[in-house]
Each structure stands twice: as structure tokens, then as C-alpha cells.
N, C-alpha and C positions, 0 to 999 in steps of 0.2 A: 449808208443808213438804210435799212428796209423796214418798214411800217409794220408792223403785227395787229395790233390793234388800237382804236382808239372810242372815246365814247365822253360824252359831258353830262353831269347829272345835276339838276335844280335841286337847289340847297332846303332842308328841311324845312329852314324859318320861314321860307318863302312858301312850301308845301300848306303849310301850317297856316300860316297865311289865308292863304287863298280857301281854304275851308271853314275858318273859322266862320261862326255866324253872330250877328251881334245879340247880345244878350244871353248867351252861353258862355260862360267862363272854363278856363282849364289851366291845369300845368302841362310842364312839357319837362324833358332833360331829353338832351341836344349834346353834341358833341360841338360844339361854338365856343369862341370866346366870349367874355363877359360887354365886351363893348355891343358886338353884334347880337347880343340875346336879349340885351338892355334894349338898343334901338330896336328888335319886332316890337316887344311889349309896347313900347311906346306907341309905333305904327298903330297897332291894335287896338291901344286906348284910344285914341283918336274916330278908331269907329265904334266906340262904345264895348268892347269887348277887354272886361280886365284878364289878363294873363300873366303867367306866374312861370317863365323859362329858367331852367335851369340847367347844369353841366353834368351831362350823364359820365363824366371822366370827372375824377378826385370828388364824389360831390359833397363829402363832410369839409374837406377845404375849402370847395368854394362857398360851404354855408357860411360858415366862420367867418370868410371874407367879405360875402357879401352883406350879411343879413345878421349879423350878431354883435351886439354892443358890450364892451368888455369892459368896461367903466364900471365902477367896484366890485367886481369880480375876483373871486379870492381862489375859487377851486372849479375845476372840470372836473367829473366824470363822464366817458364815454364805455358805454357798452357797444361794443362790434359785434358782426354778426362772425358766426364761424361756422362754416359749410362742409360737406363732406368732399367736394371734389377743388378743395383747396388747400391750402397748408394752414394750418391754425393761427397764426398771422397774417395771411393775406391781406385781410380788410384793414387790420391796423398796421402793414407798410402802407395801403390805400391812404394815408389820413397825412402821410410825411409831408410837409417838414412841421407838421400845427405844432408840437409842441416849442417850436423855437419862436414861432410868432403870438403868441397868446401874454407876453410880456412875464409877471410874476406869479400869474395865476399856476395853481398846482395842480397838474394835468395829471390823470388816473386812465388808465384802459383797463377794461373788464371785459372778459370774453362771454357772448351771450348763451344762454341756454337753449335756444335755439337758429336754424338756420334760416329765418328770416330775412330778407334784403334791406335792412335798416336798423341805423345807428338810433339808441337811447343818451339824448345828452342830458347831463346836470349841470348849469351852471349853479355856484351860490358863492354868496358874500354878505356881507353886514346888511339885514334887510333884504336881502335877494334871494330867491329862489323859484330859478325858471330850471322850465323842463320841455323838451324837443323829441321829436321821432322825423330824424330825416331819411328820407329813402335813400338808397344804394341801387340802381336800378341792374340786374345781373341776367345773363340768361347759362343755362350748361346746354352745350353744343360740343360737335363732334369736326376736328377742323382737315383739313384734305391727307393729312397722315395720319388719320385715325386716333389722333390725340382728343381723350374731352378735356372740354375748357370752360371754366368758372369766369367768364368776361363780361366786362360793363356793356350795356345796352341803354338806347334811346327808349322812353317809357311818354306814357299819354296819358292823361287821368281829369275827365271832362267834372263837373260838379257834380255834388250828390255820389258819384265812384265813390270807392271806398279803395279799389284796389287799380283799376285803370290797366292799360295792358302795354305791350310792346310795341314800339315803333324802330321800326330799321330806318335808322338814318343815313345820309347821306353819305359820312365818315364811313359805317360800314358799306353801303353798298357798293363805296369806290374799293375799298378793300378786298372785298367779296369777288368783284369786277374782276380786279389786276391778278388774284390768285387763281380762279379759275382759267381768263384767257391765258395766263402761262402754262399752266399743269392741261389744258386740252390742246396748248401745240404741241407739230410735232417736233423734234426736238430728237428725233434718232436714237444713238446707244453708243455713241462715243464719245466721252469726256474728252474734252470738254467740248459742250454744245455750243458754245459761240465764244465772241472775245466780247462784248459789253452785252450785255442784257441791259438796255435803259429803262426805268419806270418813270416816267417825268408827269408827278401830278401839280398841278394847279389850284392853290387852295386857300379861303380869305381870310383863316385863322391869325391874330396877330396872338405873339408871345408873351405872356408876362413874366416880367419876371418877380419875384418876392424877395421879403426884406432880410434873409441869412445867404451867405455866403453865396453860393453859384447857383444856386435852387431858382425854378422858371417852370413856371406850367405851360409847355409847348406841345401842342396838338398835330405839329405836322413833324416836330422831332420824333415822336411817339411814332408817329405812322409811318415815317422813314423806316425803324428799328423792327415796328410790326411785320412789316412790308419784307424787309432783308434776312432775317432770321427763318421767318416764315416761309419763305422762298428756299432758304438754304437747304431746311427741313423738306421740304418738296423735292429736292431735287436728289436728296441723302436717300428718300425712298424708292425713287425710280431707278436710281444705280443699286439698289440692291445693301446698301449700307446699312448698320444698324443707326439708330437717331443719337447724336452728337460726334458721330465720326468725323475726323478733323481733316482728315485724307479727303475729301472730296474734291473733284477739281472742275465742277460744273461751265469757269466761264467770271470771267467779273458780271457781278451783280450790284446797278447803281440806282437804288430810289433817291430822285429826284424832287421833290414837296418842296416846292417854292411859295412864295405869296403872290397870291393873284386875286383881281375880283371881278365879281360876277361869277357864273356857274362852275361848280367843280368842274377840274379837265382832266382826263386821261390820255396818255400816249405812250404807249408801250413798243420798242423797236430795239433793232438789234444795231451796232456799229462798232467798226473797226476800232484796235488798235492802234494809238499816235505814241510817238514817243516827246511829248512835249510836255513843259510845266509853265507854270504859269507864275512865275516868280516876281517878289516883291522887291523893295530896297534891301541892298543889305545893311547890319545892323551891328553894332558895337557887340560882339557875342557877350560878355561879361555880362552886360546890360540889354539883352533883347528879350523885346518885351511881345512878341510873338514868334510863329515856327518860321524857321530859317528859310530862306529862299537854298535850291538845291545848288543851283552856282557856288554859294556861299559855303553850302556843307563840301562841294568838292575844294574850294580855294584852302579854305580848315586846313584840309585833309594834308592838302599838300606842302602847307605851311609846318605840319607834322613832321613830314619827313620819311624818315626810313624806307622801309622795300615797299613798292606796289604790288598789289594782288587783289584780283577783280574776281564778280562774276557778271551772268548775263539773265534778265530776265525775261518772262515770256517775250513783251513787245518788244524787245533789244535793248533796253534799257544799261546803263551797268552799273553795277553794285561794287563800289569802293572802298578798299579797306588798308590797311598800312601795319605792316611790320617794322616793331624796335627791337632789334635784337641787344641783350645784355646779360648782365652776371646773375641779378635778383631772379627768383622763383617766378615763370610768366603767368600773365593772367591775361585769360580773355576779355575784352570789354565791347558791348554790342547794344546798339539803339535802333529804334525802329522798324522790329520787326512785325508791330501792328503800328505804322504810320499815322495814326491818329491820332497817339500817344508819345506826343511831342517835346515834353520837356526832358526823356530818355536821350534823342538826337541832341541835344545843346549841350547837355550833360556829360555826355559822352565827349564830344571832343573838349568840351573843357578841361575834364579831368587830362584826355589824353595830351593836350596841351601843355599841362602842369606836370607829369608825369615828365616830360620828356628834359625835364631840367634837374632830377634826380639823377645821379651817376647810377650807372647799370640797371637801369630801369629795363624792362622786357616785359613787351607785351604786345599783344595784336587790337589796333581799332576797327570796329566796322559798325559805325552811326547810321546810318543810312539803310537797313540790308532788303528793305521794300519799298524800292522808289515808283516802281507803279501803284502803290495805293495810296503812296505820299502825293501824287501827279492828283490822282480820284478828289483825295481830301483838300489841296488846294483850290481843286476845283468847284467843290461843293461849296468851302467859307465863301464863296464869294457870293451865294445869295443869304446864308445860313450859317453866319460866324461862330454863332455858340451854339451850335446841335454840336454831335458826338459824333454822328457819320460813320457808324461802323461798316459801313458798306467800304470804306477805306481800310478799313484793318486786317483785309484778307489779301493777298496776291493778287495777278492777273488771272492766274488760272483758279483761283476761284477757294483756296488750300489755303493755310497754316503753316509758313515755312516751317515751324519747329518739328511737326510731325512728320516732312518727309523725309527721307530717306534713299538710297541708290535701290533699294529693293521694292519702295512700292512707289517711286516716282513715274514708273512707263517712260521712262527717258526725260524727263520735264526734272532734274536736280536744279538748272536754276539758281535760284537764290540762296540754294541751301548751299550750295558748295562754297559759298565765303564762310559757312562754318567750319567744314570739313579744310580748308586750307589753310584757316587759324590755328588749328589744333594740331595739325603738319607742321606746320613754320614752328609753333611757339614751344610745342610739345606741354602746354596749359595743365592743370591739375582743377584749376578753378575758373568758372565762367563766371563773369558779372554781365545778366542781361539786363537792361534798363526799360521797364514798361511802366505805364499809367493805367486808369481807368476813371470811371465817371467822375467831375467832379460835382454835379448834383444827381436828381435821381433819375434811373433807367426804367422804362417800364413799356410792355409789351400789351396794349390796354385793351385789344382786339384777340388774345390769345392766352388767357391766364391772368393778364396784367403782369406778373411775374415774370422778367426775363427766365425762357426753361435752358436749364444748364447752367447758368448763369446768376443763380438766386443770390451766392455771396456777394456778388458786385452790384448790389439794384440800390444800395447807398452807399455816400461816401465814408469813410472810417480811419482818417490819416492816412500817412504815410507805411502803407503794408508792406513786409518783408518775408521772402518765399525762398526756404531752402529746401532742394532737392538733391540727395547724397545717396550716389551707393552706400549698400552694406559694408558697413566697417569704417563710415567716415562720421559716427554721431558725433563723439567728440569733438571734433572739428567744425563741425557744423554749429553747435552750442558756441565754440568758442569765437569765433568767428561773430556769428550775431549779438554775443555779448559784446563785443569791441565796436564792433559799427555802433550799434544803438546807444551805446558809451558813449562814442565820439558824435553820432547826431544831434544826442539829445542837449550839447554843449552851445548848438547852431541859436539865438536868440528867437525866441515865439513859436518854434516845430513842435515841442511838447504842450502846449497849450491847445498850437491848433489840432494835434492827433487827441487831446482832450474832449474838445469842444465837438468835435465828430464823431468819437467813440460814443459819448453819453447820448445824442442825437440820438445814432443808430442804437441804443440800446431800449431806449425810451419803444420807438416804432418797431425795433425788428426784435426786441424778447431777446434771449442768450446769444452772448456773441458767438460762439466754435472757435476761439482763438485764443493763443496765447497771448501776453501781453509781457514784452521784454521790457526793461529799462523805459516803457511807456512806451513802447511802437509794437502794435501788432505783427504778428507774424504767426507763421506756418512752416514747417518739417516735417519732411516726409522722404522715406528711403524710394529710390525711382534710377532704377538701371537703365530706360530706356536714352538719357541722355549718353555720348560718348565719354565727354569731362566728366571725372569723377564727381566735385560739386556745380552744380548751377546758382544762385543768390539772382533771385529774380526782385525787383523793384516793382512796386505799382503805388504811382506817387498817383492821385486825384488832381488830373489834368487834362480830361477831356473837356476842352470849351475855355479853360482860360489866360485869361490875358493880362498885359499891364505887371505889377507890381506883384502878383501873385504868379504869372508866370516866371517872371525872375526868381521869387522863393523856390519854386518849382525845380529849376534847371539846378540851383545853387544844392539844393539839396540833394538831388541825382549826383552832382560833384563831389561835395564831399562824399558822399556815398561811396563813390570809385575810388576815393584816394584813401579811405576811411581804410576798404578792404582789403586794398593792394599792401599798407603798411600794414596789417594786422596779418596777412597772409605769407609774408617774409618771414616770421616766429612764429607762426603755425605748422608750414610745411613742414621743417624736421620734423614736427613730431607723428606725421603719417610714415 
């Protein structure tokens, strides 16, 4: 391990604190949870000073929750503000998930006519009619890759103010901190610049969570995400990349935000590569109700059968995968290529388990094909169960298995060659790759707020379906997800819950850009760059969960795989 940097910074409340004077009132929004914002004020009252703290992150939600009584209330209106160096939605994704918590009240967004930092609410009902201006505290800045950014800020606003001015809080200036001391080392000109970049911040935030589905306002999840992306973006500029190149191979990059208390802490160091995991019980797979211990994923494997065929990853890791050779048309089947996205891996060998009791079944599994950031993400649950962790979603070297390639690998193939050996052995026409993504919401609240690149996945919206076909295969393509989403939407409660997610997301985020098959969204799109003619990518909403809803999770990845491979049998001829 070598130290790079470190540094602890005194928490705003306490800043605040210490200056206030008695008999001077103010507001504040803080980057704090509501427990620790509640206890200043109180502190405060106790010397005679009333104050008025609030959440400079989501603060139309946390008005709602904090301070709004919805007791005969029949209808909202909310006017949002809309800026020019934002997306005309921004502020109203800013307000998700209020419309699922306000009970029967009938919620309205109107975009405002100008770009002011603050929301106009109406509440009314029988006898009622109130009316609110709550601030959105924002500032537009310019962040280390030359990107501006429409981001929430800490704000001050003593008595008598009308307007009140900015306050860099704590949140950001650990952020500010970790971004600069990485982008001013040095750090050479050859990818990759290390094998762990650790960010390990210490931070007193606790979690909430709220009352629809996986939804949780968590401020050190946030900063994790800030913190990784952010980074990633920093280091795409320095190699010379343009911004979202997926080829990058910087190095694993792990922010670390735990809970801690007392003063924010920083420790930014670099350390080696282990080839260890940190594995739990194993678990009845039919019925497991969290991500598999890797033991378990190899024991699967081999309970499978067929030919073995491996690769190796940065750290030595190895990437297991198993050949059925048989009479039927083969098909690829693949999980975990962003490890964090878990119910793909259960998925996977289930199907490939059921699969293997069909006569002339053929086909290649590879569950597992990034077990260094499956290692990363085990590692993180253990203080931070339900964060997303995308700092696990990327390789060790720091890359996208799917974007590389033998041509721009610099010798580092890797993980990718269990693809390239599947498609040798099976001679495949069809990939079925199995991914996830958030299953509450994403957001990047120091840089946009809007994950950049990233904007269709910052809500959940069912179970989405992704086909990529060369030219000449739309037919098939069409046909194919008419049969799956046929045969899903047969599964008991899938169609309801892709219901109750799409209307969510429609509500906050305006026009979906999506198809809507048989009631599961999806996406087609002609894309030479894969080898396999078609790909059918999965992204079931399972980052972060667990129990009973991880189960639906895995089961519907299953059928998923068995859905396709039958429907692919009477397809084929007709390519």
C-alpha cells in the first residue's frame, strides 16, 4: 500500500455551529442526513438561536418529507425550474420518486419560465389551498475535464437576506479534495497507472431509505458514483481519449464511503492486486436470495459439465466457462460482465443447468467473465450492502470487457477471450448476454446530478430488453423479442412490476425513447461491432437487491435464457 494523500475536514453543521450567534436566525442546506440536521438545529435552539437546516441534495423531497402535511390534499402542482446548462428535465428527475409517495394526491410538473433555483408548489383539496417556493440551491461550474455542470450546492441565507449566498460544504470540499490530489499526481503515460487506486472516505451520513420499492436517499452512495465516474472522466482526458471511451485501461478505481463519525476523512493510496474473495455460505441456487459466493459459481459450473475452457484476468484470476456440444442451433449465454449486476450470474447457470437436460442442447456458459470486480463488489457489501458500487463494474485494468478487442487490447485480451473461445467451440449465431442496472435511482449530485453518458439508466423502468444485429438480421431480431416477451410476460407479477416502473419513470423523466413490446421495454439497433451476429442484452433492475425480489430477479434472467434458446431453434432457418 503507498499513501498518496490524506486530509480530515470539520463537518459544515459543526462550521455553522461555531459562528452562529445567538439571536441571529438562518437557513442553511447541507449535504447531511435529516437525523444530523435535525440535531444542529436543536443544538442551536438550545442557545437561543432558531435555525432552519436543510438538504442541499433532492431538496423538493426532502421538503415533502420533512415539512409538508398531506392530510386532505387532493392535487400538487410543482413548477420546476429549467436552466440552460441542463436538460429540460433535470430538476424534475431531481424531485424522484415524490410522485409514488404523496399517496392519491394528483401530482402535475410544469416547467418554469424561467431559470431560477426554485420550485413553485401548489398544494389544494377541499378547503385547502397553500402555496410554497422552495429553494434548489445550484451553482454552473466548470469540473477538471472541462465539462460545465448544473450541480446542487450548500447555500446560507441569514434573516432579513432575501437571497443568501453559497456555502462549499463539507461533501463538496472532500470531493474537490480527492479530485484534485489524483489529477495533480503524477501518474506517468502508461496505462495502466496502478492496479488499485483506493479512495477510502469516512463519512456520518446514514441512509434512508423510502417507502417504494428500492428507492433510498443515500449520500455516500452518491459520492461513491461521483467520486468513480468522475475519476474515470479524468483519466479518459489524460490518455488522450475522447469522453466516454470505454477502452480505457487506467488501473481499478475503488471509492470507498463508509460510515464513520466524527470529522470527514480522507485516504487516497494506491495497492496491489490479490487474487482473493471473500465468500459467503453457499446457497440453494433456485432459492438464493443474494449474489453467489464464487466457489459456488465454479462448483455450478462443473456440476454442468461439458468441455472446460477458461481465461485469465489481470490479477490471475480465471474466468470459467463450459462447452455443451449438440445437434440444436448454439447459443451463447454470458453473465457478469459488470459484476455488480448480479442476478445475470444466478441466471445464467440456472438456465444453463435446465438446458442441459434437453436432448442436443448446444451451447457455451460463461457466468462469471469478471471475477476481479465481482472480488471489488463483495468487498464493498460488506460495509454498504445496498449502494450500486460501480466501481465493480469495470475490470481490473480499469476497461469494459465488451469493447476490447485483440486490436486495441496492448496485449491485456484477458477476459475477453472467453468470448472469443465461445464463438470458436460453439460456432453461435446468437449471444444472450445477461446484465442489470440500478434498481432505485442513480445520480451524480456533484457533477450534473445526471449520471453523464448514462442518462437512460438514472431510473428504474422494468425489466429492459437490448437487441443488437447486424445488417440483415431485423427480422429476427423483431422475432425473437416478440417470443421472449411472450413467454415472460406469462411469469406471475413481471408485467405489473415493468408497469408500475415505467409509469414512475414517465411521470419524472417526460418521454420514454423506448419501445414497449408485449409490455417490456426495449431497444434495436443494427451494430456490426459485436462478432455474433445478434446479441439480446438483459438489464433486469438489480443493483442493490436482495431477499424475495432477488429471487424474481434471477428467475426471470432464466426464463429469459430458456425463453430464447427455444424461440432460436425456429428462427434460425429462416436466416
Amino acid at each position: 500500500m503507498n499513501a498518496i494523500f490524506e486530509k480530515s475536514f470539520e463537518r459544515t453543521l459543526d462550521q455553522l455551529s461555531a459562528r452562529a450567534v445567538p439571536g441571529v436566525h438562518f437557513e442553511a442546506w447541507t449535504f447531511d442526513d435529516r437525523e444530523s440536521r435535525v440535531a444542529a438545529e436543536r443544538k442551536l435552539a438550545e442557545r437561543g438561536i432558531t435555525a432552519r437546516i436543510r438538504s442541499a441534495y433532492k431538496p423538493l423531497l426532502s421538503f415533502f418529507l420533512e415539512e409538508v402535511d398531506l392530510r386532505g390534499i387532493e392535487a400538487i402542482e410543482i413548477r420546476y425550474p429549467v436552466h440552460a446548462a441542463a436538460s429540460e428535465n433535470r430538476f424534475r428527475l431531481e424531485t424522484y420518486p415524490l410522485a409514488a409517495l404523496v399517496g392519491d394526491a394528483k401530482i402535475t410538473f410544469v416547467p418554469r419560465a424561467d431559470d431560477g433555483f426554485f420550485y413553485d408548489v401548489m398544494l389544494t383539496g377541499a378547503g385547502i389551498a397553500q402555496s410554497f417556493t422552495v429553494l434548489a440551491p445550484n451553482r454552473v461550474h466548470q469540473d477538471r475535464v472541462g465539462q460545465t455542470n448544473l450541480s446542487p450546492t450548500g447555500w446560507l441565507r441569514r434573516a432579513g437576506e432575501t437571497t443568501g449566498e453559497r456555502l462549499e460544504t463539507d461533501y463538496e470540499a472532500v470531493f474537490e479534495e480527492a479530485i484534485s490530489a489524483i489529477a495533480d499526481y503524477n501518474w506517468g503515460q502508461v496505462e495502466p497507472y496502478f492496479e488499485e487506486l483506493n479512495i477510502r472516505i469516512g463519512h456520518p451520513a446514514e441512509d434512508e431509505p423510502l417507502a417504494i420499492g428500492d428507492e433510498v436517499v443515500s449520500l455516500r452512495e452518491a459520492l461513491h458514483e461521483d467520486l468513480y465516474f468522475s475519476l474515470l472522466e479524468f483519466f479518459q482526458k489524460k490518455s488522450g481519449r475522447p469522453p466516454g471511451d470505454r477502452g480505457l485501461k487506467p488501473g481499478m478505481i475503488v471509492p470507498e464511503v463508509v460510515k464513520a463519525e466524527g470529522p470527514i476523512t480522507l485516504d487516497l493510496t494506491t495497492r496491489v492486486l490479490s487474487t482473493a474473495f471473500l465468500d459467503g455460505a453457499e446457497q440453494a441456487i433456485d432459492m438464493a436470495r443474494e449474489p453467489l459466493a464464487e466457489a459456488q459459481v465454479v462448483a455450478q459450473l462443473e456440476a454442468i459439465g461439458g468441455e472446460r475452457f477458461a481465461a485469465r484476468t489481470r490479477s490471475g484470476r480465471t474466468v470459467s466457462a463450459r462447452y455443451i456440444a449438440g445437434r440444436d442451433a448454439p447459443v451463447m449465454i454470458s453473465g457478469g460482465q459488470h459484476p455488480n449486476e448480479t442476478t445475470g450470474i444466478v441466471g445464467a447457470l440456472r438456465a444453463a443447468a435446465k438446458l442441459t437436460g434437453r436432448d442436443g442442447a448446444h451451447f457455451t456458459v460463461s457466468p462469471l467473465e469478471n471475477p476481479d470486480g465481482y472480488a471489488v463488489h463483495q468487498r464493498l457489501r460488506r460495509d454498504n450492502p445496498r449502494h450500486m458500487h460501480h466501481a465493480a463494474r469495470y475490470t481490473a485494468l480499469g476497461d469494459d470487457l465488451e469493447y476490447r478487442t485483440h486490436e486495441n487490447s496492448a496485449g491485456h485480451v484477458n477476459e475477453k477471450e472467453i468470448r472469443f473461445k465461445a464463438q470458436e467451440l460453439s460456432g453461435a449465431q446468437l449471444h444472450v448476454n445477461l446484465h442489470g442496472y440500478p434498481a432505485h435511482e442513480w445520480t451524480r449530485p456533484l457533477s450534473g446530478y445526471v449520471p453523464r453518458g448514462f442518462a437512460a439508466w438514472t431510473l428504474p423502468k422494468g425489466f429492459f430488453l437490448i437487441v443488437r444485429h447486424h445488417a440483415g438480421w431485423e427480422s429476427q431480431s423483431e422475432t425473437l423479442l416478440d417470443r421472449v416477451t411472450r413467454h415472460l410476460g406469462e411469469m406471475p407479477g413481471l408485467l405489473a412490476y415493468n408497469d408500475r416502473q415505467i409509469a414512475l419513470y414517465e411521470i419524472h423523466a417526460g418521454e420514454t425513447g423506448f419501445r414497449i413490446i408485449n409490455g417490456f421495454p426495449c431497444l434495436i439497433s443494427v451494430d456490426d461491432r459485436h462478432t455474433v451476429p445478434m446479441t439480446l442484452i438483459t438489464e433486469y433492475p438489480d443493483e442493490t437487491i436482495y431477499g424475495e425480489e432477488f429471487v424474481a430477479g434471477h428467475t426471470a434472467q432464466m426464463e429469459l435464457v430458456l425463453s430464447a434458446y427455444a424461440a432460436w431453434q425456429e428462427i434460425v432457418p429462416l436466416s
